[in-house]
N, C-alpha and C positions, 0 to 999 in steps of 0.2 A: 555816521558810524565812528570817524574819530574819537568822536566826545564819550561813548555809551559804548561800545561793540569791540571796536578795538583795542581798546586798555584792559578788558575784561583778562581774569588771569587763565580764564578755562581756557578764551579765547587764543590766548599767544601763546599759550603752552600747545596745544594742538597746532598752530599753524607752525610754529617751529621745529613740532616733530613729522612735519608730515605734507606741509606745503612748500613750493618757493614761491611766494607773493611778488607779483608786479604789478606796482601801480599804474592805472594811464589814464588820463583826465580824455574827459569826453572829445575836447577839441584839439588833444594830441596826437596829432599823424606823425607815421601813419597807420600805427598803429590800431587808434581809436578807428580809421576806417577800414581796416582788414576786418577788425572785429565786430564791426558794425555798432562801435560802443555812442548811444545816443544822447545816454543821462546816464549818471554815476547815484549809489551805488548800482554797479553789475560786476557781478561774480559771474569769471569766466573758467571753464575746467577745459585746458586742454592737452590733448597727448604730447606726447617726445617730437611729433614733428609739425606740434602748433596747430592741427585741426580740434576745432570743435569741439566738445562733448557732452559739455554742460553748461547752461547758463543759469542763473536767477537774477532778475534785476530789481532796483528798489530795498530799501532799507530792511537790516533784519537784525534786533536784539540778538544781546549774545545768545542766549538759549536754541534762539531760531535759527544761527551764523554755524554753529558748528554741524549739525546734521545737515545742512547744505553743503558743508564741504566734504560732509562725510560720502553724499550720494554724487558729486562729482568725481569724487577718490574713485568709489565706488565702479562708475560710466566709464573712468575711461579704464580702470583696471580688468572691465569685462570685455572692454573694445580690443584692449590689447590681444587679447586669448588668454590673462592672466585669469583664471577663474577661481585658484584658491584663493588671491589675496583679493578678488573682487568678493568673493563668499564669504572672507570676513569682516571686512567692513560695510558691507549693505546687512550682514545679521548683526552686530555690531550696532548700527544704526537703530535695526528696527527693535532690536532689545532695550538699547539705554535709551531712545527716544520713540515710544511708541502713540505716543501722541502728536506728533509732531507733523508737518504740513507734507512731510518727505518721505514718513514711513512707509506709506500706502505703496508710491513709488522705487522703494528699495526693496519693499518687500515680491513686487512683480519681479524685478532686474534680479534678485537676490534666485527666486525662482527658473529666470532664462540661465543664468550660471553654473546653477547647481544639473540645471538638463544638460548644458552646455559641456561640462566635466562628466558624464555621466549616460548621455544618451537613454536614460531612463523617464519614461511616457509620464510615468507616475508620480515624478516632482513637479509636472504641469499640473497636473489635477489637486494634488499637496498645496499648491502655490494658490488656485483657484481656490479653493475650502479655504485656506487662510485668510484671504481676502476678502470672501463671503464673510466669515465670522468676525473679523476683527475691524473690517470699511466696506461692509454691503454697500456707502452710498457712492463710494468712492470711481471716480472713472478708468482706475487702472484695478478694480473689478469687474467692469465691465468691457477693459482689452483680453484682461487672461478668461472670459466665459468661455470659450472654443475649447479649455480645455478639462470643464467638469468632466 
């Protein structure tokens, strides 16, 4: 990702406005074993006190790098209870990349937030129909069915 992903101007411009990147090489503890990093690339998204929230691992063209960071932003901003700004960057996502291997999944999480802000039954079911219509084959179609 050095050579192709990282140089990319979409690339740095995004991670600059929006990430603090830290590097750790697979056999860098201890890190690499907190995070259970095996093989590099892995994209790790985690909160203000270092858990968890999102991974992808294995190589991803610029195109494919930024909606990955967008649905990490995304994870941990709904983790947080932040649900506006997780509601703009998973709609965000699923607008400018709606093709993309992440949308499907933003678009579920984009729907938990929107309930989540709102305790309205009826963004589950919105959230469902969307997913139906736009990744019927999709397996985060087939998490939100409970809520046609």
């Amino acid at each position: 990702m050095d050579a192709v992903t990282y140089p990319n101007e979409a690339v740095t411009d995004f991670v600059r406005k929006h990430i603090v990147p830290v590097r750790i090489r697979y056999d860098q503890q201890p890190l690499a074993g907190q995070y259970r990093v095996k093989w590099t690339p892995t994209l790790i998204a985690v909160d203000k006190d270092g858990n968890e929230i999102y991974r992808n691992e294995g190589f991803l063209p610029p195109e494919d790098l930024i909606p990955a960071l967008m649905l990490g932003i995304g994870k941990v901003r709904l983790n947080e209870g932040n649900y506006q700004e997780a509601i703009s960057h998973l709609s965000e996502l699923s607008s400018k990349y709606p093709k993309s291997e992440e949308a499907p999944e933003a678009v579920y999480f984009l729907g938990v937030a929107r309930f989540k802000s709102t305790n309205d039954f009826k963004v589950l079911k919105q959230t469902f129909d969307q997913l139906s219509k736009e990744y019927p084959s999709s397996i985060w179609t087939k998490k939100a069915s409970p809520y046609r």
